[in-house]
C-alpha angles and dihedrals in degrees: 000000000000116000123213088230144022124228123184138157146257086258091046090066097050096047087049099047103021085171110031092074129067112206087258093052088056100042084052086047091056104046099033111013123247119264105290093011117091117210125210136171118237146164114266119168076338091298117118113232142182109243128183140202132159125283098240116006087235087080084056090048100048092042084055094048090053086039092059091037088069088055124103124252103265097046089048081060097046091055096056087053090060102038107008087111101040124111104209085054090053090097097043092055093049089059086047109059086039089062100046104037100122101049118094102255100059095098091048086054097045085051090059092045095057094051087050081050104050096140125091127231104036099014091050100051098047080056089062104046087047093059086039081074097061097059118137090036128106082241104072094083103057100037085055085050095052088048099051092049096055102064115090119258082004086277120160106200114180099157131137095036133110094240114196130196102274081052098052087044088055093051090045088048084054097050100049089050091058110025102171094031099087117061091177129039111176113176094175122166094358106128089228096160140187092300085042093057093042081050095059098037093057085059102044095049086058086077115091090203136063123265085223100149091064105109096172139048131174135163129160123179104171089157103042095024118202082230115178098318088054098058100067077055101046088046088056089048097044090050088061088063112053100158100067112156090171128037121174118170113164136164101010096127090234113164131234092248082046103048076057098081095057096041094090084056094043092053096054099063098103090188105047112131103169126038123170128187106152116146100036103121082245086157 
């Protein structure tokens, strides 16, 4: 079972690291905490104790992450067989990818990874921000790759998540590493936002070739609407995908004078069959 967070005491420490402490180090362990390490008095067999555990459990995330990453290869795998799919563990294996990311098995890994993930909307996107750590590798590409051709009908389905920049920024990284690889990207319910979309954009226009085997875009965001400043974004986005069968844009509170400015895109698509734009304010 994996805890949220780990406590241990002041002996712990010295059964675990004999060496690494001097006697004041401990003594200044036991009465203040060390750095990143809070330290608390409780009760253990009515005897009162100092107990320890880390300040924010991203500190124990990312100490775990570095932790599996000086394992060897087998038992790696052996521990993504055991918490790949867990969602208390999503945080550790970002660190993780984004640590090894240049050694030789990370595409192996991230292989595993995807098969333990198989599910849109949150799986999905814990699979993207997970090869969003491994930019700036030779191995983006092929992790995206492996991602993207793992999700059934080439459908990424991100909907019914609150999606925040960094998110949007991830999807868009995917995307732009396997541009003819997605035939469907629906981004319903998710709250993405003007920064969101901006997000996204910057991502997408890195591509120097069209996106022209998406059929089918959606994206809704009653709660966090694109409004006027969304809508030069979503033009640029929508210009990377010519080929749209299927546009459904509802709910994104854009204004007639903005909607405007997509309206030549929208127009161009000479296949477009479905096109959806209720609850806009369009007057």
């Amino acid at each position: 079972k994996i805890q949220s967070r780990i406590i241990f005491s002041a002996q712990d420490i010295e059964n675990h690291f004999p060496t690494k402490f001097t006697h004041e180090q401990l003594k200044n362990l036991k009465n203040n905490g060390l750095g990143i390490v809070s330290s608390y008095s409780m009760y253990s067999d009515f005897k009162r104790q100092r107990f320890f555990s880390f300040q924010h459990l991203t500190f124990q995330e990312f100490l775990g992450a570095y932790h599996l990453s000086t394992l060897d290869v087998d038992h790696q795998k052996m521990m993504l067989e055991r918490h790949g799919n867990n969602p208390s563990m999503r945080e550790v294996w970002k660190f993780f990818f984004g640590i090894i990311k240049s050694t030789d098995n990370a595409a192996v890994l991230y292989d595993k990874l995807a098969q333990l993930n198989p599910a849109k909307g949150v799986e999905t996107l814990f699979l993207c921000r997970c090869a969003f750590e491994t930019q700036g590798e030779d191995c983006s590409q092929e992790l995206c790759h492996q991602l993207l051709s793992s999700r059934e009908c080439q459908k990424m389905d991100i909907s019914n998540i609150v999606l925040s920049s960094p998110d949007c920024s991830a999807i868009g990284f995917v995307l732009y590493n396997g541009p003819l690889e997605v035939r469907q990207l629906l981004m319903n319910y998710c709250q993405v936002g003007v920064e969101g979309i901006e997000a996204l954009k910057a991502q997408l226009s890195k591509s120097p070739i069209e996106f022209e085997n998406i059929s089918n875009f959606q994206i809704r965001s009653q709660l966090n609407p694109l409004g006027e400043q969304g809508a030069t974004a979503l033009k640029n986005i929508l210009s990377k995908m010519p080929n749209l069968l299927e546009l459904r844009l509802y709910g994104n509170q854009l204004k007639s004078e903005k909607l405007a400015i997509i309206e030549p895109v929208i127009c161009s698509m000479r296949d477009l069959r479905v096109l959806v734009l209720t609850k806009n304010d369009l007057g």
